[in-house]
Phi, psi and omega in degrees: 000148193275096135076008144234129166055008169089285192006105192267329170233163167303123149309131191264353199266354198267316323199101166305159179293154160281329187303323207266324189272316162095003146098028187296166179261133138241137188273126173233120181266093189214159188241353173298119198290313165322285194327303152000272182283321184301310165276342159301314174271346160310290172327291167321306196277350168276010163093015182262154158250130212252121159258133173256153186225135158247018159204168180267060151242335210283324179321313178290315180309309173300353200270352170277001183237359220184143210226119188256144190282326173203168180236170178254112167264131125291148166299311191249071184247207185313309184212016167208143173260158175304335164322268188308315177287352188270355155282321177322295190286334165310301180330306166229022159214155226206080165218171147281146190267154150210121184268149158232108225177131185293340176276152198217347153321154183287317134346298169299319209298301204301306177321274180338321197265344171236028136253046090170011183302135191278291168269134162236121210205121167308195188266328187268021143331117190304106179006286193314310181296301173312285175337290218279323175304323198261344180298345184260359172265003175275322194279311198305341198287330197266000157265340158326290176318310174254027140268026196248347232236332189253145231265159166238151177201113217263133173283138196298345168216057177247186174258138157227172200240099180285114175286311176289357175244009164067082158215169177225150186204115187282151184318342177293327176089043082004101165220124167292104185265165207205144177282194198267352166268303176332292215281328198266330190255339186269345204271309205289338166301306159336295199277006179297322247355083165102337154311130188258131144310092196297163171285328169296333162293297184278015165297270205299343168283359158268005172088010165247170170289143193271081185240161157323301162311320168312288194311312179298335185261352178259325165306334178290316195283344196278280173298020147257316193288011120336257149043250131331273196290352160297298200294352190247322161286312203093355183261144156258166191307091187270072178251134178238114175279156156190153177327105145109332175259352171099218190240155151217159164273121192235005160253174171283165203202132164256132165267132187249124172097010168273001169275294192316304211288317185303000000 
């Protein structure tokens, strides 16, 4: 395979049940016409239904027949940068993002992650890892989908999390605005409700690996939007930590807008 993970063919021993994906759409945008078709049938055989795209026209055209539960970005490609499309879609649809992309500075990484990427993950990347990476931006879709199916009723002395405007907003009517890793670790707090949460869970539910540096980068991302929202509310987050059990949302808390976002 061209420039993922050395690979010439899919390993079938990595190869998820289909049965497990529940049959979601991934946009995969690559203009290496191989890479392409190589990660489009990798998909295909874990049970997604895959658009393959080699440019962003074709990319847009598609997004007029068919709504992806998550997109694959490149970065560089022919007649769109990856940048800009991966804000288009933060913007206007509530899928997951994962950029895949031969640039591998740390500068890209930051760019990617603030035009809205869920995930950033290089070329030289395994199948198996790209699979295993799209499943917790898969899962946010497939809780999305039934709360779109349910009636919502936001309480009058909770906190709610606006999915479509990046905002957390306290009863007072107090708004904080928020990035797209904020907005993603405060939705998974909300919906544990009041259950605490370990850090190695909300590591992978941000699409990364469950290493010690992740868990220190989550504690850093916790305690600035701590922060942020004392310094933009006047409030504080009622978010709690404690040794050895992670974090909860110890107030009542609504996600709001996630149907209006898609």
């Amino acid at each position: 395979m061209n420039g993922i993970g050395g690979q010439t063919e899919p390993d079938l021993g990595d190869v998820t049940s289909g049965r497990d994906v529940m049959t979601q759409c991934v946009f995969v945008v690559e203009d290496n016409t191989d890479l392409n078709k190589d990660l489009c049938e990798y998909l295909e055989m874990c049970g997604f239904d895959v658009v393959g795209c080699e440019t962003g026209a074709a990319f847009y055209r598609a997004l007029k027949t068919q709504q992806p539960d998550a997109v694959i970005l490149d970065i560089m490609l022919p007649d769109a940068d990856g940048y800009e499309l991966a804000k288009h879609v933060r913007k206007n649809i509530d899928c997951g993002i994962m950029m895949l992309t031969s640039l591998s500075g740390m500068d890209h990484h930051l760019t990617g992650y603030k035009s809205g990427a869920d995930v950033y993950l290089t070329k030289d990347s395994p199948l198996s890892v790209i699979e295993a990476a799209l499943q917790p931006l898969l899962r946010r879709s497939v809780r999305n989908d039934v709360e779109e199916q349910s009636e919502q009723v936001i309480p009058e002395d909770g906190w709610v999390l606006d999915m479509l405007n990046w905002t957390l907003r306290n009863p007072d009517g107090g708004e904080a605005s928020l990035t797209a890793t904020e907005r993603t670790i405060i939705k998974l707090l909300i919906e544990a409700n009041g259950a605490w949460l370990t850090r190695p869970e909300i590591v992978v539910e941000l699409g990364k690996a469950d290493t010690a540096e992740n868990c220190r980068n989550l504690d850093t991302a916790i305690r600035r939007v701590r922060q942020k929202v004392l310094k933009e509310i006047g409030k504080e987050l009622p978010v709690r930590t404690a040794y050895g059990r992670g974090y909860a949302f110890t107030s009542s808390g609504v996600v709001a807008g996630a149907a209006d976002a898609s």
